[in-house]
PDB file of the backbone (N, CA, C, O) and the ligand in Angstrom, with CONECT records:
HET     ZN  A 101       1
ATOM      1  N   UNK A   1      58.252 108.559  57.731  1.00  0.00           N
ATOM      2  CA  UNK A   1      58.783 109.792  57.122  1.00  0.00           C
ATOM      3  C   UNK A   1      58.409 111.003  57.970  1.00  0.00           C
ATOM      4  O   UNK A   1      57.291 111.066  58.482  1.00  0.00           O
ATOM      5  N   UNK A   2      59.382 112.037  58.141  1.00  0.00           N
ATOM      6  CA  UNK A   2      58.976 113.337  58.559  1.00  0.00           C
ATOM      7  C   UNK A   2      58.292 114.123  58.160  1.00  0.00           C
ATOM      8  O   UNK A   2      58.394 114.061  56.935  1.00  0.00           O
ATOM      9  N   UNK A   3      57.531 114.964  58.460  1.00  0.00           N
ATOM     10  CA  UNK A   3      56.767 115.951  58.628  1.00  0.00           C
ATOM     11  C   UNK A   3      57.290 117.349  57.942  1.00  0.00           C
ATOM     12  O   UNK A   3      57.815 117.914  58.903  1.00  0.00           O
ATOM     13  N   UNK A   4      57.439 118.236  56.784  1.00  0.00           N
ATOM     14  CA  UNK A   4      58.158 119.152  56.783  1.00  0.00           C
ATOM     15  C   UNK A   4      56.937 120.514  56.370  1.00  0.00           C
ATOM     16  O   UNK A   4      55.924 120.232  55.731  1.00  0.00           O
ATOM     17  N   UNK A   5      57.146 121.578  56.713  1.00  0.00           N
ATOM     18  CA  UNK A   5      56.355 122.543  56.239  1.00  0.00           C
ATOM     19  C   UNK A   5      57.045 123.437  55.350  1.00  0.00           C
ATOM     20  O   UNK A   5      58.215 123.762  55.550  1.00  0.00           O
ATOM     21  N   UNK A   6      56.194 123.953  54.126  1.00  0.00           N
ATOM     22  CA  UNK A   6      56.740 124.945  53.511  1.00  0.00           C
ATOM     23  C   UNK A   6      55.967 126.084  53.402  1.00  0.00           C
ATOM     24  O   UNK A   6      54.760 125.998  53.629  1.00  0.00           O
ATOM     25  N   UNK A   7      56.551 127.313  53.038  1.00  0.00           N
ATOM     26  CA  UNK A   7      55.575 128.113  52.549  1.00  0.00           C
ATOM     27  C   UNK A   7      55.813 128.816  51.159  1.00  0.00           C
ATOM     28  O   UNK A   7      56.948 129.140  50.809  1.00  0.00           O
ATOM     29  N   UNK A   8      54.792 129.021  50.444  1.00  0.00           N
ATOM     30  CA  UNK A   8      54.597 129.511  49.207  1.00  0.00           C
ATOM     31  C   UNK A   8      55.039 130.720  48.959  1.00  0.00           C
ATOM     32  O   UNK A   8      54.254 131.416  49.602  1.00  0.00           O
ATOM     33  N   UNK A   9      55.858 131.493  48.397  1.00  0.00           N
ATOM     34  CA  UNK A   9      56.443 132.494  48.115  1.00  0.00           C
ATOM     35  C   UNK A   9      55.720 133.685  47.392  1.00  0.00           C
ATOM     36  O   UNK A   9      55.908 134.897  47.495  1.00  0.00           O
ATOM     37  N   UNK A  10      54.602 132.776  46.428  1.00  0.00           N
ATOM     38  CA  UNK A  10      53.746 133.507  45.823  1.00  0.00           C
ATOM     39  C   UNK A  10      52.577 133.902  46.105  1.00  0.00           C
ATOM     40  O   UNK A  10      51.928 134.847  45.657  1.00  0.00           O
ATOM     41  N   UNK A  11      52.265 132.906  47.098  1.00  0.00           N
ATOM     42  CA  UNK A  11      50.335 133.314  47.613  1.00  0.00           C
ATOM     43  C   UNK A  11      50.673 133.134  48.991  1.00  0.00           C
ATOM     44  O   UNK A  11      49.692 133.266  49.722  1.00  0.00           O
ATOM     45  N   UNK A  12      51.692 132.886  49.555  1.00  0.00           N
ATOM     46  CA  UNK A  12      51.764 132.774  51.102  1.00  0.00           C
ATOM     47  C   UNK A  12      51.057 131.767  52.111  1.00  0.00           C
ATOM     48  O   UNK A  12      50.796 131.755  53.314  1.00  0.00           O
ATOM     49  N   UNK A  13      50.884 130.964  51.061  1.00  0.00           N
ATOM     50  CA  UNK A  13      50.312 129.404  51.582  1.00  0.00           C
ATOM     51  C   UNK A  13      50.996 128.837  52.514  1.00  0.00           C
ATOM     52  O   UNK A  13      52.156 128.998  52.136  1.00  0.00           O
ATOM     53  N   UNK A  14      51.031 128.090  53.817  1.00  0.00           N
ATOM     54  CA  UNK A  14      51.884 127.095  54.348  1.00  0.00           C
ATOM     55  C   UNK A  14      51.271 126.082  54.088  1.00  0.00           C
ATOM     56  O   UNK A  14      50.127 126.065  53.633  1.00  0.00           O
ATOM     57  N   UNK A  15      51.922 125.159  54.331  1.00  0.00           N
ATOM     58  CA  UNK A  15      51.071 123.484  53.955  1.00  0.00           C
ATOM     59  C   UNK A  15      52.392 122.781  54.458  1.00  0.00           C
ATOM     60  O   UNK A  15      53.532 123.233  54.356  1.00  0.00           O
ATOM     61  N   UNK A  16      51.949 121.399  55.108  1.00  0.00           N
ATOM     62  CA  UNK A  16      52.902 120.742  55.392  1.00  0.00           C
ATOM     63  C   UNK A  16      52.989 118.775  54.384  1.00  0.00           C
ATOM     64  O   UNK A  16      51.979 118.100  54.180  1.00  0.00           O
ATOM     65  N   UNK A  17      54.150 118.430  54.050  1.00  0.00           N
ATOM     66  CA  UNK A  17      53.979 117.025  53.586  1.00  0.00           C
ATOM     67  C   UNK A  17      54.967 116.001  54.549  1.00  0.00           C
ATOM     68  O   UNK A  17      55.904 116.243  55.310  1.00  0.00           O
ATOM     69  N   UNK A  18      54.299 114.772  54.140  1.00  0.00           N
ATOM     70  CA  UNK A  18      55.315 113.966  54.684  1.00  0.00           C
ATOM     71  C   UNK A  18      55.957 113.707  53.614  1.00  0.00           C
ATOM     72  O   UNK A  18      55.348 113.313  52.620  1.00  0.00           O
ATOM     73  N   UNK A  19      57.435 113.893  53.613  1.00  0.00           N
ATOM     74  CA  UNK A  19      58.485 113.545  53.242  1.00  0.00           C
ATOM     75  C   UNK A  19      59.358 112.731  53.125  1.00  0.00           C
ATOM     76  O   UNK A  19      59.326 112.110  54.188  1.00  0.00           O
ATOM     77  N   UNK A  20      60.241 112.264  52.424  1.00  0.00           N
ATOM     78  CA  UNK A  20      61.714 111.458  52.863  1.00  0.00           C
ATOM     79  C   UNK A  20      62.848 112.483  53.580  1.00  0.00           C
ATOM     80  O   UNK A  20      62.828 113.463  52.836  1.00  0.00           O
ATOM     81  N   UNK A  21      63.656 112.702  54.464  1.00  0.00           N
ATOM     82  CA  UNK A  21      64.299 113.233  54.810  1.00  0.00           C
ATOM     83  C   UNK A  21      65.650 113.762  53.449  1.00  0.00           C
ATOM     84  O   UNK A  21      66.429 114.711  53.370  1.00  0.00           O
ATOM     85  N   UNK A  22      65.396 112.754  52.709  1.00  0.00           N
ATOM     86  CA  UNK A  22      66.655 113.552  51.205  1.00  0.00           C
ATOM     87  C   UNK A  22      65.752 114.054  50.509  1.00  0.00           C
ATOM     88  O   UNK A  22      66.238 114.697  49.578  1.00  0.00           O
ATOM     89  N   UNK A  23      64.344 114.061  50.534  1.00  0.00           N
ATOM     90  CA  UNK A  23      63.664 115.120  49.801  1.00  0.00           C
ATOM     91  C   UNK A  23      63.337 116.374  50.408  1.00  0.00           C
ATOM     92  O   UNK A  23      62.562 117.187  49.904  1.00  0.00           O
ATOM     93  N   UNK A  24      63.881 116.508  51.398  1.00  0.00           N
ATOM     94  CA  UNK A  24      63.397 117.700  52.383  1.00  0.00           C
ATOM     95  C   UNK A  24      63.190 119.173  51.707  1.00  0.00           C
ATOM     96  O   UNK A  24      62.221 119.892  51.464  1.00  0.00           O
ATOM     97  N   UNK A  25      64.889 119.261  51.494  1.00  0.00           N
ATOM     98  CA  UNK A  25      64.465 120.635  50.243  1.00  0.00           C
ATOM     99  C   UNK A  25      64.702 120.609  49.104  1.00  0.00           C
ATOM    100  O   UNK A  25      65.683 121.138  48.582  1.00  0.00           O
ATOM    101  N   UNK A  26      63.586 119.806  48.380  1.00  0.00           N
ATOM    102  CA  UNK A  26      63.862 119.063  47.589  1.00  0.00           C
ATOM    103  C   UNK A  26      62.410 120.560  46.599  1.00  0.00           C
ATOM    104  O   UNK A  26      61.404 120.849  47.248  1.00  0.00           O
ATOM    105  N   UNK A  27      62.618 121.218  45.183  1.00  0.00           N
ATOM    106  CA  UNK A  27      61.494 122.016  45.200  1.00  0.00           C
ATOM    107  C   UNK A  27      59.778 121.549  45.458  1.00  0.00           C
ATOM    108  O   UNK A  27      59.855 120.378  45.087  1.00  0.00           O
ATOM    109  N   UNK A  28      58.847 121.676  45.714  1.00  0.00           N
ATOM    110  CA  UNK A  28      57.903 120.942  46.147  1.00  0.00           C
ATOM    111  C   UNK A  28      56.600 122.454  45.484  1.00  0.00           C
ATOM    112  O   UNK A  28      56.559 123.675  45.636  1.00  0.00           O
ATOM    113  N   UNK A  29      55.604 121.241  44.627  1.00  0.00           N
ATOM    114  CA  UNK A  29      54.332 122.282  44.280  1.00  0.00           C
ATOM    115  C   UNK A  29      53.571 123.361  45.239  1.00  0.00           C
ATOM    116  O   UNK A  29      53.918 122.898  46.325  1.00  0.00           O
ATOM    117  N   UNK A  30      52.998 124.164  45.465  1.00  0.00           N
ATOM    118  CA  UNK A  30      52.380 124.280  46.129  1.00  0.00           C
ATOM    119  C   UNK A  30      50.930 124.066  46.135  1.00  0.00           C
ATOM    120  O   UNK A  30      50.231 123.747  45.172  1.00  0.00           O
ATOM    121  N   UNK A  31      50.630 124.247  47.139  1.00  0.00           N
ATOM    122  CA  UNK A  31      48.919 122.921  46.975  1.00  0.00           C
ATOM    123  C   UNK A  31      47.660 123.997  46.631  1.00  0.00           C
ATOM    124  O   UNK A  31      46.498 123.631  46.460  1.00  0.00           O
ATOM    125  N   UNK A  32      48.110 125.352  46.566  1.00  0.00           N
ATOM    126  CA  UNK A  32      47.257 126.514  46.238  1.00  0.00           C
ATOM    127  C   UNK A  32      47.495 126.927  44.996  1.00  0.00           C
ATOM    128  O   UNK A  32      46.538 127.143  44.253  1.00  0.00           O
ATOM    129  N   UNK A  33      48.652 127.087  44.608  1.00  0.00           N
ATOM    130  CA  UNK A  33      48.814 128.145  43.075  1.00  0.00           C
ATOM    131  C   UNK A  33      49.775 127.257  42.351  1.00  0.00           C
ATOM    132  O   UNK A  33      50.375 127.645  41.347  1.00  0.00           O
ATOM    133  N   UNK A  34      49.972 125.621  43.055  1.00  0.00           N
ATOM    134  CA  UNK A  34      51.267 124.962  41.974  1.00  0.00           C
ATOM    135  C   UNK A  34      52.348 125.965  41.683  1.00  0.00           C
ATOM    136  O   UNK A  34      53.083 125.880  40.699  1.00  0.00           O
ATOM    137  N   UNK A  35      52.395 126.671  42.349  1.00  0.00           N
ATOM    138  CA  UNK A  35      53.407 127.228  42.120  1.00  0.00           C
ATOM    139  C   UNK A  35      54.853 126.602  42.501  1.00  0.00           C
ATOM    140  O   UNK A  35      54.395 125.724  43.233  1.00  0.00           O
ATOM    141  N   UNK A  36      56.174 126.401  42.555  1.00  0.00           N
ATOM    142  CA  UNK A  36      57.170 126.154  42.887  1.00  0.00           C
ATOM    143  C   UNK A  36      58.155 126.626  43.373  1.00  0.00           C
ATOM    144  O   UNK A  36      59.305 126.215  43.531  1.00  0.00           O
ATOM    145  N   UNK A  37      57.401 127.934  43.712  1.00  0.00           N
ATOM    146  CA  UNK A  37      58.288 128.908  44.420  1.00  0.00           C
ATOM    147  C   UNK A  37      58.235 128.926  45.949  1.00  0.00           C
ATOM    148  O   UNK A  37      57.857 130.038  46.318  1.00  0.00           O
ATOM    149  N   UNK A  38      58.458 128.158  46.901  1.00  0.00           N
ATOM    150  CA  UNK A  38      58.123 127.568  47.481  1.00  0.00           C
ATOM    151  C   UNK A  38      59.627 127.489  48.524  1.00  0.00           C
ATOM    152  O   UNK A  38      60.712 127.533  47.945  1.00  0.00           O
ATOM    153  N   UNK A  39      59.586 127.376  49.993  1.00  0.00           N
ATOM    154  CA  UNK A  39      60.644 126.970  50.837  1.00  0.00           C
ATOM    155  C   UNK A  39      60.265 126.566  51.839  1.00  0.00           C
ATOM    156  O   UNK A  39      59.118 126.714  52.261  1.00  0.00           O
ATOM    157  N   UNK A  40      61.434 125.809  52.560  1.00  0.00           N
ATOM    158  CA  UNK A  40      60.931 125.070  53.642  1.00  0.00           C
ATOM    159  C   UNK A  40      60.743 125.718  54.755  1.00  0.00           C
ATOM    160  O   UNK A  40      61.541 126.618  55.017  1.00  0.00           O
ATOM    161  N   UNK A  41      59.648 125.429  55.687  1.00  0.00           N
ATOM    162  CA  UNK A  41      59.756 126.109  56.943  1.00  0.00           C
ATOM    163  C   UNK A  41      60.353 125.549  57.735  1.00  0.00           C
ATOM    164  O   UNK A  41      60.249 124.323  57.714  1.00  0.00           O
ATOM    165  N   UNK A  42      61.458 126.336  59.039  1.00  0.00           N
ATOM    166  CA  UNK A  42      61.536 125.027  60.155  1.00  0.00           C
ATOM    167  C   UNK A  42      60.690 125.491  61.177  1.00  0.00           C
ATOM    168  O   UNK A  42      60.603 126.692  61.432  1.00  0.00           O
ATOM    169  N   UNK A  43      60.024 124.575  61.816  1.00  0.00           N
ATOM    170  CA  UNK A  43      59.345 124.523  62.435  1.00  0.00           C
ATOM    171  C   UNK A  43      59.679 125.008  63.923  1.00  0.00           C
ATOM    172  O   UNK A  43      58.945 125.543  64.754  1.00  0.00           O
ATOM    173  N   UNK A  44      61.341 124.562  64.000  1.00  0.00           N
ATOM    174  CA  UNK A  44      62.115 125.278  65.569  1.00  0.00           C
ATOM    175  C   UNK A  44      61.838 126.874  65.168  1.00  0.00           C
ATOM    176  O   UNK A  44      60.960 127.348  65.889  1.00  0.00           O
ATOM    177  N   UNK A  45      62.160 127.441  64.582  1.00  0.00           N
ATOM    178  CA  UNK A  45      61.895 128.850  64.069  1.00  0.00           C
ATOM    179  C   UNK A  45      60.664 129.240  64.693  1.00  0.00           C
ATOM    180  O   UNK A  45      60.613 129.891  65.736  1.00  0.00           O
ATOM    181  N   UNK A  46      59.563 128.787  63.968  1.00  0.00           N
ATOM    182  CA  UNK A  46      58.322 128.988  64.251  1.00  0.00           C
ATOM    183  C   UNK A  46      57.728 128.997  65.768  1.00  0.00           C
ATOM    184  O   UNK A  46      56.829 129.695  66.238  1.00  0.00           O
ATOM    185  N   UNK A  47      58.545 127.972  66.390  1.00  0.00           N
ATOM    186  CA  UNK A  47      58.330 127.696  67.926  1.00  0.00           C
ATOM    187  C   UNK A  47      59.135 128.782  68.702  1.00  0.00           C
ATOM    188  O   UNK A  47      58.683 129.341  69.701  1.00  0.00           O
ATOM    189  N   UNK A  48      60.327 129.031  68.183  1.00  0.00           N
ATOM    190  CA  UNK A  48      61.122 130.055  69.339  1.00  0.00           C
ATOM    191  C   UNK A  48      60.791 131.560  68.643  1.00  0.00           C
ATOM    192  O   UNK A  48      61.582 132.480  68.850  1.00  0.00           O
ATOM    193  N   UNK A  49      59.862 131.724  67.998  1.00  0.00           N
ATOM    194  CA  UNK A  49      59.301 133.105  67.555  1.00  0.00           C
ATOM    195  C   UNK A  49      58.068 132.916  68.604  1.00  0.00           C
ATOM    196  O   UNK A  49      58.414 133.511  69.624  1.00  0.00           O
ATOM    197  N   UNK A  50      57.413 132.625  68.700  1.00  0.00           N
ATOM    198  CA  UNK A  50      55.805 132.378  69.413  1.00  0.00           C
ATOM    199  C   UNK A  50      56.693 131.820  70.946  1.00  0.00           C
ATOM    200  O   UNK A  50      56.054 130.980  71.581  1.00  0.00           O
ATOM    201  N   UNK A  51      57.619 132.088  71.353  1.00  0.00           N
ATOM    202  CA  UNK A  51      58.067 132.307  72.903  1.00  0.00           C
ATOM    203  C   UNK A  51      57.353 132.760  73.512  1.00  0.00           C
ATOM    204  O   UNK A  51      56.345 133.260  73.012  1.00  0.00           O
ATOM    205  N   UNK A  52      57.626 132.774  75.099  1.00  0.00           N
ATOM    206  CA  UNK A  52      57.224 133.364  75.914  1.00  0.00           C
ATOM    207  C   UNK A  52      56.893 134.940  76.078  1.00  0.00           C
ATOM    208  O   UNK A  52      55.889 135.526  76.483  1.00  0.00           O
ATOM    209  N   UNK A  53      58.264 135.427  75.554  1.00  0.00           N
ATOM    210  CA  UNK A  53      58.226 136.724  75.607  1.00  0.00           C
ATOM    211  C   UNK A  53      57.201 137.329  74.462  1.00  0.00           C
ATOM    212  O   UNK A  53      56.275 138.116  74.656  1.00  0.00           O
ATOM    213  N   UNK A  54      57.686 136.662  73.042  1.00  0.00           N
ATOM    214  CA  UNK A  54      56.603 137.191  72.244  1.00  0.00           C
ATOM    215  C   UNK A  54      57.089 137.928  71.203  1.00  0.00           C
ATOM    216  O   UNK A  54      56.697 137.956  70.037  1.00  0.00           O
ATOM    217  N   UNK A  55      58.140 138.630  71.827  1.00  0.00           N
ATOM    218  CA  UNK A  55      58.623 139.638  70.670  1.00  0.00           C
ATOM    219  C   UNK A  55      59.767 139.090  69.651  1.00  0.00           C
ATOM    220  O   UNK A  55      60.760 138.444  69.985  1.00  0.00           O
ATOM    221  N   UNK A  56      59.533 139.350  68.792  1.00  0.00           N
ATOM    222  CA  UNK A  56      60.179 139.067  67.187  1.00  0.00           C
ATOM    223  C   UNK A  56      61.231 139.283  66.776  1.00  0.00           C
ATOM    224  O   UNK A  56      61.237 140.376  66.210  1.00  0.00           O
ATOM    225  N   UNK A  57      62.217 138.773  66.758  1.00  0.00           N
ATOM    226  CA  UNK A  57      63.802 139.236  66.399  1.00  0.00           C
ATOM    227  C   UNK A  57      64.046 138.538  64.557  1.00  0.00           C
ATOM    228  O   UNK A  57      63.500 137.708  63.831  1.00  0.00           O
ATOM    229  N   UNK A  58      65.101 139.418  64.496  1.00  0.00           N
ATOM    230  CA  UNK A  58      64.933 138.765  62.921  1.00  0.00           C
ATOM    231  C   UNK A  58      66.350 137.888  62.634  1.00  0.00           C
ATOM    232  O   UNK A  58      66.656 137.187  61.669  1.00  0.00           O
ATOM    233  N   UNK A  59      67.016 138.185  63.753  1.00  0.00           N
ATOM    234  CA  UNK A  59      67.998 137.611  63.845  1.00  0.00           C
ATOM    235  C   UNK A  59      67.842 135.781  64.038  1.00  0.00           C
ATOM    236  O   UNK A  59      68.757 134.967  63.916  1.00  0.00           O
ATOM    237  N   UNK A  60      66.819 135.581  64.271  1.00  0.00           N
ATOM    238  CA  UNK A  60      66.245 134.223  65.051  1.00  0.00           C
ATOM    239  C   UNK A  60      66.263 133.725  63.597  1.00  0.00           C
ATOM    240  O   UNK A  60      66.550 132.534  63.476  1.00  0.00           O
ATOM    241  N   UNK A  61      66.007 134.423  62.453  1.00  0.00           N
ATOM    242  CA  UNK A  61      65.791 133.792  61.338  1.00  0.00           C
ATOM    243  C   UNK A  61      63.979 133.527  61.040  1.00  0.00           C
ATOM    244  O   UNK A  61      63.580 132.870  60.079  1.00  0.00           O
ATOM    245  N   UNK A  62      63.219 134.057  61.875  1.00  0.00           N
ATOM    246  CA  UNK A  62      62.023 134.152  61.791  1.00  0.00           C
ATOM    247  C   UNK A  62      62.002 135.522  60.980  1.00  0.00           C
ATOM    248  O   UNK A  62      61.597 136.316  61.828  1.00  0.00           O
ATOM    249  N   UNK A  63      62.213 136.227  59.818  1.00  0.00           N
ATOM    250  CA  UNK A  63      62.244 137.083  59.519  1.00  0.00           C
ATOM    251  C   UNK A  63      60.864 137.352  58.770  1.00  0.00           C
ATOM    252  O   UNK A  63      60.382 138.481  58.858  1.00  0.00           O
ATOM    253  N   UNK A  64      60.279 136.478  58.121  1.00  0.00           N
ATOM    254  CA  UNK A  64      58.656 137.063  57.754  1.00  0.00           C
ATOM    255  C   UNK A  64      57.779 137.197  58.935  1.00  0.00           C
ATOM    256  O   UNK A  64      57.955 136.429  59.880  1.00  0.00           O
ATOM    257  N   UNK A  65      56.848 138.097  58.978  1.00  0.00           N
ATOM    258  CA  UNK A  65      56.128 138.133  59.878  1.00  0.00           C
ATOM    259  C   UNK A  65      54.733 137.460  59.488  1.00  0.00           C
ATOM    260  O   UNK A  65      53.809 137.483  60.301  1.00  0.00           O
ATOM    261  N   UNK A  66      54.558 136.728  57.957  1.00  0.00           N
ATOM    262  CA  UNK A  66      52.926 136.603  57.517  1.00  0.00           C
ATOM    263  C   UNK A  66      53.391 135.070  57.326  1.00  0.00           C
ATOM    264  O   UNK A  66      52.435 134.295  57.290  1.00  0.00           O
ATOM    265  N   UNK A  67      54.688 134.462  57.193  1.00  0.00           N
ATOM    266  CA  UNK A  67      54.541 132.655  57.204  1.00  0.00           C
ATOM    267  C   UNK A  67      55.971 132.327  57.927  1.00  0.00           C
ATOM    268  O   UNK A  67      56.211 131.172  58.279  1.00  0.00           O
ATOM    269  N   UNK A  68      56.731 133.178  58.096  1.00  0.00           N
ATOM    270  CA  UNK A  68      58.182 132.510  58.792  1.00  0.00           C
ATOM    271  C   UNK A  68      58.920 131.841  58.054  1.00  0.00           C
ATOM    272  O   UNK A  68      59.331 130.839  58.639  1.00  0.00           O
ATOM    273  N   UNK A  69      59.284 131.941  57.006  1.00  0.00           N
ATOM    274  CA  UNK A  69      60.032 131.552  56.094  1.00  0.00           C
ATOM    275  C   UNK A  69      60.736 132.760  55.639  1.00  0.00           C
ATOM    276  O   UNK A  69      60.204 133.862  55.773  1.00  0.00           O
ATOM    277  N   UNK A  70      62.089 132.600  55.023  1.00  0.00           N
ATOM    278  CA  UNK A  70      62.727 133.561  55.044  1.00  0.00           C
ATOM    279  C   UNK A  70      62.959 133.488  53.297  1.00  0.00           C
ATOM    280  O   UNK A  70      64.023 134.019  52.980  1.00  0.00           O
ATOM    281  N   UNK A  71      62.473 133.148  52.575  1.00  0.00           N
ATOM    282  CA  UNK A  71      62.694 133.249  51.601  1.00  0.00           C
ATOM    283  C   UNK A  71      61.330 133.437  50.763  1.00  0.00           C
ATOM    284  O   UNK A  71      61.152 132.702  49.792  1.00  0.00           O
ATOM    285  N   UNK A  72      60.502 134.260  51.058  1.00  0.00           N
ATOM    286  CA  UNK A  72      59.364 134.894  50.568  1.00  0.00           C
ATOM    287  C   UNK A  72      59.803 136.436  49.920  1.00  0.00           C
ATOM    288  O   UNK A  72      60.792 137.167  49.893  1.00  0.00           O
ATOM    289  N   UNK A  73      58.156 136.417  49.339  1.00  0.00           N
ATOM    290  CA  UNK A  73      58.582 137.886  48.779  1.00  0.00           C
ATOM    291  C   UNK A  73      58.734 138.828  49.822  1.00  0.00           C
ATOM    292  O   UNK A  73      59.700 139.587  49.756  1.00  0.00           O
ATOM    293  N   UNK A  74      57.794 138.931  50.965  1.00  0.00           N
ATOM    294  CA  UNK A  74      57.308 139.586  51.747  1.00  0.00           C
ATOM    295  C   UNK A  74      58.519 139.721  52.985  1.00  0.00           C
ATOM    296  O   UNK A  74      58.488 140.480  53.954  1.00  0.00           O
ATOM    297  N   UNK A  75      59.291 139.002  52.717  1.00  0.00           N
ATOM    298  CA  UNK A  75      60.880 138.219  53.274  1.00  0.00           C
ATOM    299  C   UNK A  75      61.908 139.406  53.194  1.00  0.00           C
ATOM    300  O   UNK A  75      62.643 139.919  54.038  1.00  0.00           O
ATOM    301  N   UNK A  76      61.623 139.710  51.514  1.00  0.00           N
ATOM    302  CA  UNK A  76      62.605 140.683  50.816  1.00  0.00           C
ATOM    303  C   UNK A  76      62.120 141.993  50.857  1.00  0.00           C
ATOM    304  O   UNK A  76      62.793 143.021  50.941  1.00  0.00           O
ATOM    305  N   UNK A  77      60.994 141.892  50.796  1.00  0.00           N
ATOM    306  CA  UNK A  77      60.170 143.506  50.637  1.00  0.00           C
ATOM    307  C   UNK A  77      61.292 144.624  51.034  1.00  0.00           C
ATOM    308  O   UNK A  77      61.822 145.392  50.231  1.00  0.00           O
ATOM    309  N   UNK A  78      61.606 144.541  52.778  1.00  0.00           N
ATOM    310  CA  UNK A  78      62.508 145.458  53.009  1.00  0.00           C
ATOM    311  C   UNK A  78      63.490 145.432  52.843  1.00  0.00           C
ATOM    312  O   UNK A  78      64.190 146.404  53.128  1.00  0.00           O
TER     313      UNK A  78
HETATM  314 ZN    ZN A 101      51.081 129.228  46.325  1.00  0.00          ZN2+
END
């Protein structure tokens, strides 16, 4: 099974599980606040943000700057 990371929407946890690939975004607890508010990270995201160059586009879809998930609070803030 794959590897998937999510991050917590509510406490800003990442944590990663192994998965089935049809459970991927499937909703998943979080391992800090059980919370279920929760999305998947991709991990290509995460890698072509931390490039060479360094600098942060939001267009990349790396749009949080505190877990890289785009569906946080901190996501929406602005
Ligand atoms: Zn949490």
């Amino acid at each position: 099974m794959p590897v998937y990371e999510y991050c917590c929407a509510d406490c800003g946890t990442r944590f990663s599980k192994l998965r089935p690939m049809s459970k991927a975004d499937a909703p998943i607890a979080c391992v800090h606040c059980q919370s279920e508010n929760t999305g998947r990270v991709l991990s290509l995201f995460a890698a072509v943000s931390k490039s060479s160059s360094g600098e942060s586009r939001s267009v990349t879809g790396s749009g949080c700057s505190s877990c890289a998930a785009t569906s946080c609070h901190s996501c929406r803030a602005g």
